[in-house]
KOLTILO-274172 format. One record per residue: residue number from 1; residue in three letters; x, y, z of N, C-alpha, C in turn. Coordinates in steps of 0.1 Angstrom, whole numbers. Each point is the difference from the previous one (the first is absolute). Example, Ala and Ser with C-alpha at 12.3 -4.5 7.8 and 13.67 -1.06 7.14 Angstrom:
REM KOLTILO-274172
1; ALA; 132; -57; 78; -9; 12; 0; 9; 12; 0
2; SER; -4; 11; -7; 9; 11; 0; -8; 11; 8
END
This chain:
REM KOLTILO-274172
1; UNK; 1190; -1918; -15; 3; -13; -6; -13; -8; -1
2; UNK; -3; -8; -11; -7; -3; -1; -3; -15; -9
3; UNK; 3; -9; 10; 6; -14; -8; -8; -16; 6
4; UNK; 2; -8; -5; -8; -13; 8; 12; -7; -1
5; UNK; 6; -11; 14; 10; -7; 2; -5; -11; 1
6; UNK; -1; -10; -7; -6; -14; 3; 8; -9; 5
7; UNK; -7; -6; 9; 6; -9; 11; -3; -16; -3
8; UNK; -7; -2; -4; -9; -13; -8; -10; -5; -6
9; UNK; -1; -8; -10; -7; 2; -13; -8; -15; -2
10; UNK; 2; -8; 11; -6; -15; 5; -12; 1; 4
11; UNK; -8; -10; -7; -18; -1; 4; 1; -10; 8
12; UNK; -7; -1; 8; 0; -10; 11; 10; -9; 3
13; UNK; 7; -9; -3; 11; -6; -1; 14; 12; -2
14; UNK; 14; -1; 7; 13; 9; -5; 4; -10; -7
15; UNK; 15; 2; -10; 4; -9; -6; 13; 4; -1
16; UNK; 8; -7; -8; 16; 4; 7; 3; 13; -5
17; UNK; -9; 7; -11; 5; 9; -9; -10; 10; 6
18; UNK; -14; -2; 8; -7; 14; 3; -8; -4; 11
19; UNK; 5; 12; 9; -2; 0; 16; -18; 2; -1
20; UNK; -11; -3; 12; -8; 4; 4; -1; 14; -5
21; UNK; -16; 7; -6; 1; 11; -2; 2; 14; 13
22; UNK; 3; 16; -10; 0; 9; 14; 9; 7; -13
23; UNK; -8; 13; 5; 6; 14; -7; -1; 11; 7
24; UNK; 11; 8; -4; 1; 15; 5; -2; 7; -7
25; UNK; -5; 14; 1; -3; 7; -8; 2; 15; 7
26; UNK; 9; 6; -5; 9; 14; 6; -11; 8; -4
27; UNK; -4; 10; 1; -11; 9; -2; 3; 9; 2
28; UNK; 9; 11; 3; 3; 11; 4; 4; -4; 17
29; UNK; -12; 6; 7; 7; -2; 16; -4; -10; 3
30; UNK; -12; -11; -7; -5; -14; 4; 6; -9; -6
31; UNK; 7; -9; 9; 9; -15; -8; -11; -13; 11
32; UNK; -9; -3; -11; -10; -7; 0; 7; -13; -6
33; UNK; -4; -12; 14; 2; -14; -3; -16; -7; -1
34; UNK; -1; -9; -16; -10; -1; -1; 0; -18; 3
35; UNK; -7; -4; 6; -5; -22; 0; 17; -6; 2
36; UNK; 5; 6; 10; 13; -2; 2; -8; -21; 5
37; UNK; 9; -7; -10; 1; -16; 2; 12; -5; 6
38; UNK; 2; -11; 4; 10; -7; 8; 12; 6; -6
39; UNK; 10; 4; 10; 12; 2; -7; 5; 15; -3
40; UNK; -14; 5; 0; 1; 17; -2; 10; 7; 5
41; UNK; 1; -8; 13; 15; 14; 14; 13; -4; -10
42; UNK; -5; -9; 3; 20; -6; -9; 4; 5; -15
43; UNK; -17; 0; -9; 6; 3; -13; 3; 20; 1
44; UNK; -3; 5; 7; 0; 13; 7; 11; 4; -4
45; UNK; 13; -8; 14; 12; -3; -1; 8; 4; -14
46; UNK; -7; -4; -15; 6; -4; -7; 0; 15; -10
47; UNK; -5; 8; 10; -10; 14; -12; 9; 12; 9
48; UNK; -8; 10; -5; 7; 14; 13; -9; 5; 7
49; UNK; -10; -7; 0; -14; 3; 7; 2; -7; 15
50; UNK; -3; 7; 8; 2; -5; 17; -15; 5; 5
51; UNK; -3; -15; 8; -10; 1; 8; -2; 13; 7
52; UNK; 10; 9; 2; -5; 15; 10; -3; 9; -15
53; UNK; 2; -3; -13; -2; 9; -7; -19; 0; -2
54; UNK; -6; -16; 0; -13; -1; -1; -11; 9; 7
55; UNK; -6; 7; -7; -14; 7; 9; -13; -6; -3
56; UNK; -1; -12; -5; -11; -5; -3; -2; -13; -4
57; UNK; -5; -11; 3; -7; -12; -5; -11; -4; -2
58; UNK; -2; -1; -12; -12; -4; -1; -3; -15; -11
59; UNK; -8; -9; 8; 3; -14; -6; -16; -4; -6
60; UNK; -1; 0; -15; -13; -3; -5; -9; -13; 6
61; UNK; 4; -12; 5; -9; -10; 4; 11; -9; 9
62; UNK; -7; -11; 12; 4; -4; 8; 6; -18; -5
63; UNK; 7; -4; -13; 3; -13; -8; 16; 7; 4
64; UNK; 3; -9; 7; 17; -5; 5; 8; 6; -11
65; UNK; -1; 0; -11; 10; 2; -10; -1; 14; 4
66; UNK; -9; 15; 2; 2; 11; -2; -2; 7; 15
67; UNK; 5; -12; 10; 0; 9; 14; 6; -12; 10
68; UNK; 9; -7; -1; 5; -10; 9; 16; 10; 4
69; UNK; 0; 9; -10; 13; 10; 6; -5; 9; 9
70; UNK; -12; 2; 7; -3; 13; 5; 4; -4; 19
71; UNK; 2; -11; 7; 7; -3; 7; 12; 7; 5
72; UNK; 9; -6; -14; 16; 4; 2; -2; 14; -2
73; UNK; -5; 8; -7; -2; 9; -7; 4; 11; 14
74; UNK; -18; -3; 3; 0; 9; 14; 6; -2; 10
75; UNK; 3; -10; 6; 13; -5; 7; 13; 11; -1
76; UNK; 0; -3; -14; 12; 12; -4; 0; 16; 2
77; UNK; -13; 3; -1; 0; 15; 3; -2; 5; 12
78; UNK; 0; -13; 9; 2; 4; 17; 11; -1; 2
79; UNK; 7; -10; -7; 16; -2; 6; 10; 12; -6
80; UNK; -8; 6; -12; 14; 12; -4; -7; 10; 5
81; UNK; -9; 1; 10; -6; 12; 6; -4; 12; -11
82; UNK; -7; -3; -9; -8; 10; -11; -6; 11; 9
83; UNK; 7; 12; -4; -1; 9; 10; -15; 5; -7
84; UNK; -8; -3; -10; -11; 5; -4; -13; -11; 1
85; UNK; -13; 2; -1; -9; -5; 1; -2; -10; -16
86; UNK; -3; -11; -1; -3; -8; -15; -11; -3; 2
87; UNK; -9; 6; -10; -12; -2; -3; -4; -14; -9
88; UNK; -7; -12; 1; -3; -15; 0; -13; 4; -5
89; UNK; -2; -5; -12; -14; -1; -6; -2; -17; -2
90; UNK; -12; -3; 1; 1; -16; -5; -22; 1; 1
91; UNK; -3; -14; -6; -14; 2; -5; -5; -4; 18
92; UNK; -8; 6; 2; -5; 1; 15; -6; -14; 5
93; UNK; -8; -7; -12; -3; -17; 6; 11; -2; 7
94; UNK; 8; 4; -12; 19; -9; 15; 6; 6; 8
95; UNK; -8; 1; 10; 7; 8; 7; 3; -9; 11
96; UNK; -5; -10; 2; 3; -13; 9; 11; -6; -1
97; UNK; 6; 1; -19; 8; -4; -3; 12; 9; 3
98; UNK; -2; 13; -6; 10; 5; 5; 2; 3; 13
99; UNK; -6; -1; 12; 4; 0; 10; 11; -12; 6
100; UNK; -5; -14; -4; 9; -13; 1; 12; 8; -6
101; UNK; -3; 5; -13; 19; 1; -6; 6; 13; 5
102; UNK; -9; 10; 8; 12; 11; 6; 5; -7; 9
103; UNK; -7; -7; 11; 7; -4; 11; 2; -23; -1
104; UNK; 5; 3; -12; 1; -16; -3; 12; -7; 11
105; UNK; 5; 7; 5; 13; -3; 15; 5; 11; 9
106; UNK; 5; -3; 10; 2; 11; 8; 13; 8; -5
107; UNK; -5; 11; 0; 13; 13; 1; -6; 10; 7
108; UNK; 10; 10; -1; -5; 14; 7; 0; 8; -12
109; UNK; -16; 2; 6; -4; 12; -14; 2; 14; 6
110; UNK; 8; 11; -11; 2; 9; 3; -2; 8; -6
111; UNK; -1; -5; -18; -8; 5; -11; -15; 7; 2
112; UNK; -4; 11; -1; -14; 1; -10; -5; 2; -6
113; UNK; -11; -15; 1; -3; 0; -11; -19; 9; -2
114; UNK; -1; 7; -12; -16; 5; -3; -5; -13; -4
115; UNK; -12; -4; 7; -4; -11; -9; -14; 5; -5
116; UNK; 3; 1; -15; -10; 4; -5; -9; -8; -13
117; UNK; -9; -9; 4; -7; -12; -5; -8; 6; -12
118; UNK; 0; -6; -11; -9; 6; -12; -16; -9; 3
119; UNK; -7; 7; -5; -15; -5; 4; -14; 1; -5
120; UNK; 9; 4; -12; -14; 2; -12; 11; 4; -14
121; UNK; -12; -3; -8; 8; 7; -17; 2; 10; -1
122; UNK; 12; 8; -5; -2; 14; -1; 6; 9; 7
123; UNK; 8; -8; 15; 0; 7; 12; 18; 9; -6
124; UNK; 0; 13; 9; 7; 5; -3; 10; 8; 10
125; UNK; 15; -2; 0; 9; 5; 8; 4; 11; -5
126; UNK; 2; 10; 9; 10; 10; -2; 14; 2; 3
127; UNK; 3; 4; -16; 17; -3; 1; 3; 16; 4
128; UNK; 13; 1; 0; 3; 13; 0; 1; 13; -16
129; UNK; 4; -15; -8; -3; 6; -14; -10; -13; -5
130; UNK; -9; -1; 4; -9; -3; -10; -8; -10; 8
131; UNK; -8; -10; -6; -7; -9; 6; -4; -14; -2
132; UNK; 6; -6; 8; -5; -18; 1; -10; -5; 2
133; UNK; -4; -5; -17; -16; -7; 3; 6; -15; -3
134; UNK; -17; -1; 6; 3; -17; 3; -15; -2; -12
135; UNK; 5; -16; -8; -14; 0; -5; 1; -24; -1
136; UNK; -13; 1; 3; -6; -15; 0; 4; -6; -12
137; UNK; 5; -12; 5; 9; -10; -11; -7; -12; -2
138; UNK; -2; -13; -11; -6; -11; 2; 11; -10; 2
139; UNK; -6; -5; 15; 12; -13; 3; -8; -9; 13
140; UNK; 5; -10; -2; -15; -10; 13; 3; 7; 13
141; UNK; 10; 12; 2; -2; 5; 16; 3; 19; -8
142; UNK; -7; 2; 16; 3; 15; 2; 17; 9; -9
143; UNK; -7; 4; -10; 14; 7; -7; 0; 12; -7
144; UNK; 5; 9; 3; 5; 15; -6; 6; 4; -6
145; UNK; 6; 6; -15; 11; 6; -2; -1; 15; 2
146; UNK; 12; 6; -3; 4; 12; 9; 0; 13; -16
147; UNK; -2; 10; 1; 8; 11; -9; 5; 8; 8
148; UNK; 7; 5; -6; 4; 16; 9; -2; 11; -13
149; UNK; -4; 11; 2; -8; 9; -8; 8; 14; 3
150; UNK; 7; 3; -7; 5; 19; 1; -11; 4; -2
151; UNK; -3; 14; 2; -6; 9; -5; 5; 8; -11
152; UNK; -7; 1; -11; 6; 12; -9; 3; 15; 7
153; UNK; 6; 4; -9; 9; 10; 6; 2; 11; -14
154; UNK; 9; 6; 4; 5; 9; -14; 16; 1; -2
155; UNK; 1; 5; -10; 16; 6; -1; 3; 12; -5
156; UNK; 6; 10; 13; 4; 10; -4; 9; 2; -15
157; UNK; -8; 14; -8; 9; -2; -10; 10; 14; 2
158; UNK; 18; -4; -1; 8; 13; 9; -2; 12; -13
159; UNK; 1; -4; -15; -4; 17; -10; -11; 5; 5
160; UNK; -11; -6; 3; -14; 6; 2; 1; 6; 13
161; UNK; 6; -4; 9; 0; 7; 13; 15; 10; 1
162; UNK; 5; -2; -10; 9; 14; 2; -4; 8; -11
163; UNK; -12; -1; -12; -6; 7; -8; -10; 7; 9
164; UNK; -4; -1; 12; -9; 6; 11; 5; 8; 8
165; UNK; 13; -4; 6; 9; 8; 3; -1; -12; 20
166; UNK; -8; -11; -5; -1; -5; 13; 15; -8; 4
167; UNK; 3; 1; 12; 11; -5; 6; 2; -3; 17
168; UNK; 11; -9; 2; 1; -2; 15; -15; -5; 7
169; UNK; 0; 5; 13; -16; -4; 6; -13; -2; -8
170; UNK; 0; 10; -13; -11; 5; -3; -4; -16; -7
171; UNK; 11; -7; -5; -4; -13; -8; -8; -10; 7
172; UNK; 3; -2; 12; -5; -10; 9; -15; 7; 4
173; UNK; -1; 12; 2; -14; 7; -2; -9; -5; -14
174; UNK; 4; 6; -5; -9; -4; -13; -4; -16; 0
175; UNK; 11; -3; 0; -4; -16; 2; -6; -6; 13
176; UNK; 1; 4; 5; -7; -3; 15; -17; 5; 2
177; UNK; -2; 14; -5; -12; 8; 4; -10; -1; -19
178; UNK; 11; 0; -10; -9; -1; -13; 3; 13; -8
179; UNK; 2; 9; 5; 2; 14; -5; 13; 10; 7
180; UNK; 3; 8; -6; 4; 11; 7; -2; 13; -5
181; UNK; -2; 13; 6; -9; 11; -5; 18; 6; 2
182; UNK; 0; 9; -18; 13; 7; 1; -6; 11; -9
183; UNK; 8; 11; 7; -3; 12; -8; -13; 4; -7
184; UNK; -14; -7; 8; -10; 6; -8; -5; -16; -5
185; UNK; 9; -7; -3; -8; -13; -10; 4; -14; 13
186; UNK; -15; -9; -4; 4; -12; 4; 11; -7; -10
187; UNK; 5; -9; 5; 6; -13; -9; -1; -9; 5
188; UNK; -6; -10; -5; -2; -10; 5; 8; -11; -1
189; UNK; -1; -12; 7; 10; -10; 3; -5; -9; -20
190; UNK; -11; -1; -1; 0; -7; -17; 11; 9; -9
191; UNK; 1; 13; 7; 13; 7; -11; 7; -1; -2
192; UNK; 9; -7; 11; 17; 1; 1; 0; -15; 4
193; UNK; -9; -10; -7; -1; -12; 0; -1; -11; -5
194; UNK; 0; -15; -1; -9; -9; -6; 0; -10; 8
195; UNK; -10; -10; -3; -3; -7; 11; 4; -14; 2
196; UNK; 3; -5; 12; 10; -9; -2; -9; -16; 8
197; UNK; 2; -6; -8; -10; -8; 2; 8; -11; 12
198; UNK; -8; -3; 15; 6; -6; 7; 7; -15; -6
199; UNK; 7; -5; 9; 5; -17; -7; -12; -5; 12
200; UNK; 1; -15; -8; -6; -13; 6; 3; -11; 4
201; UNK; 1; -7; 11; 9; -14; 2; -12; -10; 3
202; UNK; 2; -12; -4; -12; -9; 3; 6; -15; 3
203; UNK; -5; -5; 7; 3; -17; 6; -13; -6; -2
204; UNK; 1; -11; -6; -10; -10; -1; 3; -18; 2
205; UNK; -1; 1; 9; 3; -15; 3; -14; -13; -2
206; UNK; 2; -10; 7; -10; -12; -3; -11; 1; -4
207; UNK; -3; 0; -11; -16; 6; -7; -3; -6; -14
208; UNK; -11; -1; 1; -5; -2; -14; -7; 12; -8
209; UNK; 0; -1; -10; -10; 14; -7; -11; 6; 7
210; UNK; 0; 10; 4; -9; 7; 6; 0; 16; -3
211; UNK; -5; 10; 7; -5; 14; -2; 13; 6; 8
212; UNK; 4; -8; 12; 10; 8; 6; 16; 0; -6
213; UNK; 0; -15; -8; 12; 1; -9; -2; 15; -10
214; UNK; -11; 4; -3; 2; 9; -11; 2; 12; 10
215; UNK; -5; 3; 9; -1; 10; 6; 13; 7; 7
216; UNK; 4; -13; 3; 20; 1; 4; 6; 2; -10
217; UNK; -3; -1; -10; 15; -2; -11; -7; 12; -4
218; UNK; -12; 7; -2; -1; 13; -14; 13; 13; 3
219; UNK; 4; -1; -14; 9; 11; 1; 15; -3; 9
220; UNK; -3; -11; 0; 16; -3; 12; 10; 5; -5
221; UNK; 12; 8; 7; 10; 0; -7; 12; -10; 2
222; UNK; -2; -8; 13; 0; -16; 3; -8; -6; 1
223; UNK; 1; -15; -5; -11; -4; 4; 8; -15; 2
224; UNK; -4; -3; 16; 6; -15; 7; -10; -10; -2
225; UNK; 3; -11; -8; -18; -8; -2; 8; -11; 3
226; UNK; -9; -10; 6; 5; -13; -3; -3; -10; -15
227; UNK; 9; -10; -3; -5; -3; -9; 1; -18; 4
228; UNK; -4; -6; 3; 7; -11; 4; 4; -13; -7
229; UNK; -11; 1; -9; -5; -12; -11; 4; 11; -16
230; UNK; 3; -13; -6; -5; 3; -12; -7; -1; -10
231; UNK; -7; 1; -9; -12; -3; -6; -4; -16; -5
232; UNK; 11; -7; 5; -5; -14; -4; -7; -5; 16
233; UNK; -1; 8; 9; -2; -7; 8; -13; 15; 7
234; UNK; -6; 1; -10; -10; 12; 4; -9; -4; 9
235; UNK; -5; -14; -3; -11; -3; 6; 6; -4; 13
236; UNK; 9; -1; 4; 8; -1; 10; -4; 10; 10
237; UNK; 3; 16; -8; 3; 9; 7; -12; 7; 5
238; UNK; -12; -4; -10; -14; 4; 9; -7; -8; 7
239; UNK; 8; -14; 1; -8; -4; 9; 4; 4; 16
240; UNK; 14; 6; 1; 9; 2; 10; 4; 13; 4
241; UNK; -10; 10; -7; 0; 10; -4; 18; 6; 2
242; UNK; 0; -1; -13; 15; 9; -5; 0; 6; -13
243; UNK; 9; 9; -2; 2; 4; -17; 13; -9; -8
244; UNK; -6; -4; -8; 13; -2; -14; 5; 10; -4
245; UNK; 17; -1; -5; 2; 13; -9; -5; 6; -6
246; UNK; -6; -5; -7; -10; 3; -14; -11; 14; 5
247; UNK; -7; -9; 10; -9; 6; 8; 5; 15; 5
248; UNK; 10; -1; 11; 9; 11; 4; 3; 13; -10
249; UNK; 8; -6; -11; 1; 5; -15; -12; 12; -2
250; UNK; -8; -8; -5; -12; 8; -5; -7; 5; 9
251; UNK; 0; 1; 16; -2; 9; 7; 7; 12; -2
252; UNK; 11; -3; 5; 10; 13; -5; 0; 8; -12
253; UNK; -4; -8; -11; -3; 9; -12; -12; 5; -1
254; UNK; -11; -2; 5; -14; 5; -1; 0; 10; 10
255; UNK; 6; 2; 9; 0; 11; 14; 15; 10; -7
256; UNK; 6; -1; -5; 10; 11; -8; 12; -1; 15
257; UNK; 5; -10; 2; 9; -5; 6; 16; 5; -6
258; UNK; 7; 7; 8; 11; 6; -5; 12; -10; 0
259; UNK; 0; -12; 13; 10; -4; -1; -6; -11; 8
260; UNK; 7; -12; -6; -8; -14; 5; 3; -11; 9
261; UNK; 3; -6; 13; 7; -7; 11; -7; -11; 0
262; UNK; 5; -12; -12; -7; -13; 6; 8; -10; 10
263; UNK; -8; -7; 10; 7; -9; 12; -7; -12; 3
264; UNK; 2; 1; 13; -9; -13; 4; -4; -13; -5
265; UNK; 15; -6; -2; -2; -15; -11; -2; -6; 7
266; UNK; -8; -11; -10; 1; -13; 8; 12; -7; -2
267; UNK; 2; -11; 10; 11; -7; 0; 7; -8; -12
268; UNK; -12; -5; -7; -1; -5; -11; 10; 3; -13
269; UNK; -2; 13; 6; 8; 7; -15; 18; 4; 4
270; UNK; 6; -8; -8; 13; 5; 1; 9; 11; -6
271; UNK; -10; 0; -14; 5; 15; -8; -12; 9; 2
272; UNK; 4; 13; 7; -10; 9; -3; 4; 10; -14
273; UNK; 7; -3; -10; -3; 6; -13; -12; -7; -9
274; UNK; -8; -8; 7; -12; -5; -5; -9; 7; 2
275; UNK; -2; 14; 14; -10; 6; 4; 4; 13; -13
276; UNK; 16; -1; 0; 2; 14; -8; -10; -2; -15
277; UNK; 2; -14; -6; -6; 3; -14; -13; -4; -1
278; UNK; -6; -5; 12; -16; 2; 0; -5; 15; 2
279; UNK; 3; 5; 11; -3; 13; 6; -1; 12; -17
280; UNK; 18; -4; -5; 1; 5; -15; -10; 6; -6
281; UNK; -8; -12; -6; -11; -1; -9; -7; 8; 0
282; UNK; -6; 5; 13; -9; 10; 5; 2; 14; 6
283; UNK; 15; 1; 3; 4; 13; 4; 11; 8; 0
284; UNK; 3; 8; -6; 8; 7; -11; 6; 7; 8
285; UNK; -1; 5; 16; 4; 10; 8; 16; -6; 6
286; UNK; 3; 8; 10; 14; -5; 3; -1; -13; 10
287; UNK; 5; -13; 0; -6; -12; 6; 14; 1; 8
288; UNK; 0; -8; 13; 8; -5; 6; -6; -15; 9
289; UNK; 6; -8; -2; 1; -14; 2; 9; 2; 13
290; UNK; -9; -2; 13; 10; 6; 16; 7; -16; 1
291; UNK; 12; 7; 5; 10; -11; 4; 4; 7; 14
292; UNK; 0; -12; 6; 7; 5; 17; 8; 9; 1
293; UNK; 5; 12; 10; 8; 6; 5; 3; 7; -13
294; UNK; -9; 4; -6; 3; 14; -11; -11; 13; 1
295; UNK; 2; 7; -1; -8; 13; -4; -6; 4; -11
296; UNK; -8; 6; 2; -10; 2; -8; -1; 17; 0
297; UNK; 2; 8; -10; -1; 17; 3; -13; -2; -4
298; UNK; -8; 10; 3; -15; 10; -3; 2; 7; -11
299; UNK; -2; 1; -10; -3; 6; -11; 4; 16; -2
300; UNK; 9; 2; -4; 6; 18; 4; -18; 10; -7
301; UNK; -5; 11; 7; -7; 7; 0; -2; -1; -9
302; UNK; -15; 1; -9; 1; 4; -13; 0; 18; -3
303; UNK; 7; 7; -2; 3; 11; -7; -9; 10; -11
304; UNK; -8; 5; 9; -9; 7; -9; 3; 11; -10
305; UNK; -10; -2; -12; 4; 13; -4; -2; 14; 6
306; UNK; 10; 9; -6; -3; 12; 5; -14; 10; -4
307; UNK; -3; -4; -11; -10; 1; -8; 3; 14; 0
END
């Protein structure tokens, strides 16, 4: 499975219609909660995602709107006894901060937690299928967004491997080692194959145009950006460093962005089908305008030829 559950879609201020931001993101065996904001445990409640399902937090900068949930949050994963370890990424200046908000009141911690602080551009986790980088964001404090990166791979093709006569064990061989030597001949794994290009998931929160916005979004097959402002109020948004639609937009379309997640409004705005027909203009890919407590799928594989 492989889906994003948004929990809140509010820039700094909540409003009656959209909670503090905070997303999940199912990954296979990682259900990653990303800048869980006030309100996060509760909007939880409203999804099928449970605090013992989370293996991971990671929160791009230390501004109340994208980490005033990590309190209750953690609180929570001691009190339902998460029989596994949750690995906590956040930008390493705050780590003062984040220390006040693990232990912001007394409970009994039972949870553990990895705390693993990001601490340069670039820096890179190992997932089990693939890898979480962190890359430098522009905003007046310490801030990161996140990708997560498959590795390509291949896909067995079943005529070609029963035109070889390969079967059972021997598939997971070929594919495993590169070859398998039968009767006299190699065959190789490019034979009874094609190549299957990993997916990409990316978050980009509080930022202005920069190298790391492009660097997160290239090739996304999601791509989570904030967008907060809209272009009448641009000069707004660099001085405060944020993206406009528009801005977000044409990110996504110059990086070959498969599927598009704008959020993080400002309060200001009451209709967000304003972000949909700015964003419009500039990007032609599949858009989604996030609204609280809905999902978001990952883009189904793209399907190579057999050639």
């Amino acid at each position: 499975m492989r889906e994003l559950v948004v929990l809140g879609t509010a820039s700094q201020a909540p409003t009656r219609a959209r909670n503090h931001n905070g997303y999940v993101l199912r990954w296979d065996d990682e259900v990653i909660l990303f800048d869980p904001g006030e309100g996060s445990q509760r909007q939880l409640l409203h999804t099928t995602v449970t605090a013992t399902d989370l293996t991971r937090i990671c929160v791009t900068h230390f501004h109340g709107d994208h980490c005033l949930g990590l309190p209750g949050t953690i609180q929570r994963l001691s009190l339902d006894r998460v029989p596994h370890p949750v690995a906590v990424h956040f930008p390493a200046g705050g780590a003062d901060y984040f220390a006040r908000l693990r232990h912001a009141s007394s409970f009994h911690e039972t949870a553990e937690l990895a705390v693993e602080p990001i601490g340069a551009d670039g820096q890179r986790i190992a997932l089990r299928r693939g890898t979480l980088e962190a890359r430098r964001l522009r905003h007046p404090i310490e801030t990161y967004g996140y990708r997560l990166v498959e590795p390509d791979g291949c896909r067995m093709l079943p005529e070609r491997l029963a035109a070889y006569g390969i079967a059972g064990p021997a598939v997971g061989e070929v594919q495993r080692v590169g070859h398998l030597d039968l009767d006299g001949r190699r065959v190789t794994r490019e034979e009874v194959s094609v190549p299957r290009p990993g997916q990409r998931f990316a978050f980009v929160m509080d930022t202005g145009l920069c190298d790391g916005v492009y660097a997160l979004a290239e090739h996304a097959d999601l791509l989570v950006i904030e967008s907060t402002f809209l272009e009448s109020e641009a000069a707004l948004a660099a001085e405060v460093g944020h993206l406009t639609a528009a801005q977000a937009a044409r990110v996504a379309a110059e990086s070959g962005v498969r599927r598009l997640v704008l959020t993080h409004f400002s309060q200001r705005y009451a209709d967000t089908r304003r972000f949909a027909d700015e964003a419009r203009a500039h990007f032609d890919g599949d858009l989604v305008i996030a609204e609280d407590l809905t999902t978001v799928q990952v883009p189904p594989r793209r399907v190579p030829s057999d050639g």
